[in-house]
C-alpha positions in Angstrom: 93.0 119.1 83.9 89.6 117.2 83.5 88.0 116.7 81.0 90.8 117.3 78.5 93.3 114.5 80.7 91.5 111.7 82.3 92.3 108.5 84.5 95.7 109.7 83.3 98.8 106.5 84.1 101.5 107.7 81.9 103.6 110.7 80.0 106.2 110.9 77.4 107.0 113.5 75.5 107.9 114.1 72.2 110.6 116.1 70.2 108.5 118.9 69.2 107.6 119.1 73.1 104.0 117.9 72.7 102.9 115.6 75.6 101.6 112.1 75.3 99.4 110.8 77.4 98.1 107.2 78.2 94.7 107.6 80.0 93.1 104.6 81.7 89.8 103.4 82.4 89.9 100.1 82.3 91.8 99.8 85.7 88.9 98.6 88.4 88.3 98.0 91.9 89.6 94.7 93.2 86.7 92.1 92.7 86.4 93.3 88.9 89.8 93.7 88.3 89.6 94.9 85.2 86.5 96.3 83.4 87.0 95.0 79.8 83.7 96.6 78.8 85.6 100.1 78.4 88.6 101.4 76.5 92.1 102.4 77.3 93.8 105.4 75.2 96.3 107.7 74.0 96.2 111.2 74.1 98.3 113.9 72.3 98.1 117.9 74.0 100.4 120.3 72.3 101.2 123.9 74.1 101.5 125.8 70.6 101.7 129.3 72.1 104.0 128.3 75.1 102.1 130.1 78.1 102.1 126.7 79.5 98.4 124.8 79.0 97.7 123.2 76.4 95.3 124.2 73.5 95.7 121.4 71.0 94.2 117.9 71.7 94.0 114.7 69.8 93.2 111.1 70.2 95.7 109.1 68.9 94.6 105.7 70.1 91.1 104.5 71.9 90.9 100.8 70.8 93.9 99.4 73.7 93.3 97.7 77.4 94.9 97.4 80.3 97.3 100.2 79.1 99.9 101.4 81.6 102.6 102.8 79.7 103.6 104.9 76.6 106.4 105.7 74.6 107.8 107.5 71.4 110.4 106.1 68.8 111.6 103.9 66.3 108.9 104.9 63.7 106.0 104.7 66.2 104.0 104.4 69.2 105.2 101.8 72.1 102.0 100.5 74.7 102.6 98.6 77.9 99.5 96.5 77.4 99.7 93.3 79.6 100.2 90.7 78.0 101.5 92.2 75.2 104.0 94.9 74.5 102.4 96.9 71.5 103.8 99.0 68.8 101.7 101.5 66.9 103.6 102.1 63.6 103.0 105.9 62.4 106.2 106.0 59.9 105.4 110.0 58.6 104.7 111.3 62.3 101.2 112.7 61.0 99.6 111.5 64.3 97.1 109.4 62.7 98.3 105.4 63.1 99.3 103.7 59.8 97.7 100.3 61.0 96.6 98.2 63.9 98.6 97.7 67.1 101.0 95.5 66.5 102.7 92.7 69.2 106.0 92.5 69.8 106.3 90.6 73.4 103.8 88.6 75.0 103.9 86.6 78.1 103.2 89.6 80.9 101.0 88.3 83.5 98.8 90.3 85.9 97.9 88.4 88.9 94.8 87.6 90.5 95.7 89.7 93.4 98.3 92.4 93.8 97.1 93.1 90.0 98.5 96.5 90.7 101.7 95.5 90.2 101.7 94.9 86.2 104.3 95.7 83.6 104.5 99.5 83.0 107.3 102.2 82.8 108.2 101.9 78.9 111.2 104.1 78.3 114.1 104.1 75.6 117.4 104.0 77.1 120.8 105.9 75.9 121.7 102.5 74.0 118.8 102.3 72.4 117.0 99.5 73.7 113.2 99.8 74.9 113.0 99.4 79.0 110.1 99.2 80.8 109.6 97.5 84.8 107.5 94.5 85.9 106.2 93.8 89.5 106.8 90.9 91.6 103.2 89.6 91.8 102.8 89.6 88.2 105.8 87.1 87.1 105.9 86.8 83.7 107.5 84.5 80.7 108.6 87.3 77.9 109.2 86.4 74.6 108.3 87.5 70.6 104.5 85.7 69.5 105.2 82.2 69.1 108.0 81.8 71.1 108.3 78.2 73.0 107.8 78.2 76.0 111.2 77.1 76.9 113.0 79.8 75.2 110.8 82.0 77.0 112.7 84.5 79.3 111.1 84.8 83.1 110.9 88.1 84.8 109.9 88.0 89.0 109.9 91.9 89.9 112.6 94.0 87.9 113.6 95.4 84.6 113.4 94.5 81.1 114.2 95.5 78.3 113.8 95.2 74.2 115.5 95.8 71.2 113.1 97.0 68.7 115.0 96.0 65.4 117.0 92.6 66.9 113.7 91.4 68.1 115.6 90.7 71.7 114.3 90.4 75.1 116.5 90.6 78.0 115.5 90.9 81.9 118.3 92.7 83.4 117.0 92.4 87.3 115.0 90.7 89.6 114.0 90.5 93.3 112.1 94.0 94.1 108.9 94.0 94.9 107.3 97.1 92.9 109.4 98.9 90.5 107.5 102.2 89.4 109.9 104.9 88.1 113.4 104.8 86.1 116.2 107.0 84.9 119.7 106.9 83.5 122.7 109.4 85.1 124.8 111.5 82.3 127.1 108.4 82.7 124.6 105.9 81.4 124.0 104.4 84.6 120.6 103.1 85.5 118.7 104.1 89.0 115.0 103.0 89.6 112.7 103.1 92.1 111.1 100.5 94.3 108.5 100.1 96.9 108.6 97.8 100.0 111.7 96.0 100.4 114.5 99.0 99.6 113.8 102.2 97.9 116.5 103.2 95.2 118.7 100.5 93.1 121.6 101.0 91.0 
């Protein structure tokens, strides 16, 4: 509860059952958008006693924008940050970063209008790849820093996803409208859900 979680947009949690959470305040009303005058961050709560609330609490990060996502692997911190796709490398798991956010996809728009509808939902998959969700109103052209633009891989509305050592993009869907919320079955299989046109894909 406030003031320990605020503005909160996203959970993960990690293996030693500590929650992560990415707060936002950065996300505006409609004719601002976005208010680029505050900052975005990360917030670690840890339930050391297990009587279920929290009585640890940390900042990990407070320097991001336009944060929607979080997740936990591969040496690091992952942040859904449209445009970008960051990783916070923390190598020892000390909880203090071991350098700047780094970017690892660019090319995530967020539209003038239905702006609510930007990339978000970062998750790593049973196969090991990074998948996160994009919204039809914020079409993007996804690719590593530099990438030309034709080599550039489109998303309209769907799922994505990224392999964190391969360096490899991949859009696995389009054509929903609002993807906000994804899971994988004991078999591997992938369901997400959707708003507007169809609620629950396979």
């Amino acid at each position: 509860g406030e003031p320990d979680v605020q503005n909160p947009i996203a959970t993960a949690w990690d293996a030693r059952g500590r929650m992560w959470v990415a707060e936002n305040y950065t996300y505006a009303e409609s004719a601002k958008r976005f208010d680029l005058s505050l900052r975005d961050r990360v917030i670690i709560l840890e339930d050391a006693n297990h009587d279920g609330r929290a009585e640890k609490r940390k900042v990990f990060a407070d320097d991001v924008q336009m944060l929607s996502s979080v997740a936990l692997g591969r040496g690091g911190v992952w942040l859904m940050a449209p445009p970008q796709l960051l990783f916070i490398p923390d190598a020892d798991g000390d909880d203090i970063p071991d350098g700047p956010p780094q970017v690892m996809l660019d090319g995530f728009t967020v539209s003038r209008s239905n702006y609510h509808n930007f990339a978000n939902g970062l998750r790593f998959g049973p196969d090991g790849w990074l998948y996160g969700r994009c919204g039809h109103s914020c079409p993007g052209r996804l690719g590593v820093p530099g990438t030309p633009d034709a080599q550039r891989v489109p998303i309209d509305g769907g799922i994505w996803r990224f392999h964190p050592q391969r360096k490899i993009v991949e859009v696995l869907c389009h054509g929903t409208t609002n993807p906000w919320g994804h899971d994988w079955d004991r078999n591997g299989e992938l369901f997400f859900t959707n708003s507007v046109n169809g609620h629950l894909w396979h």
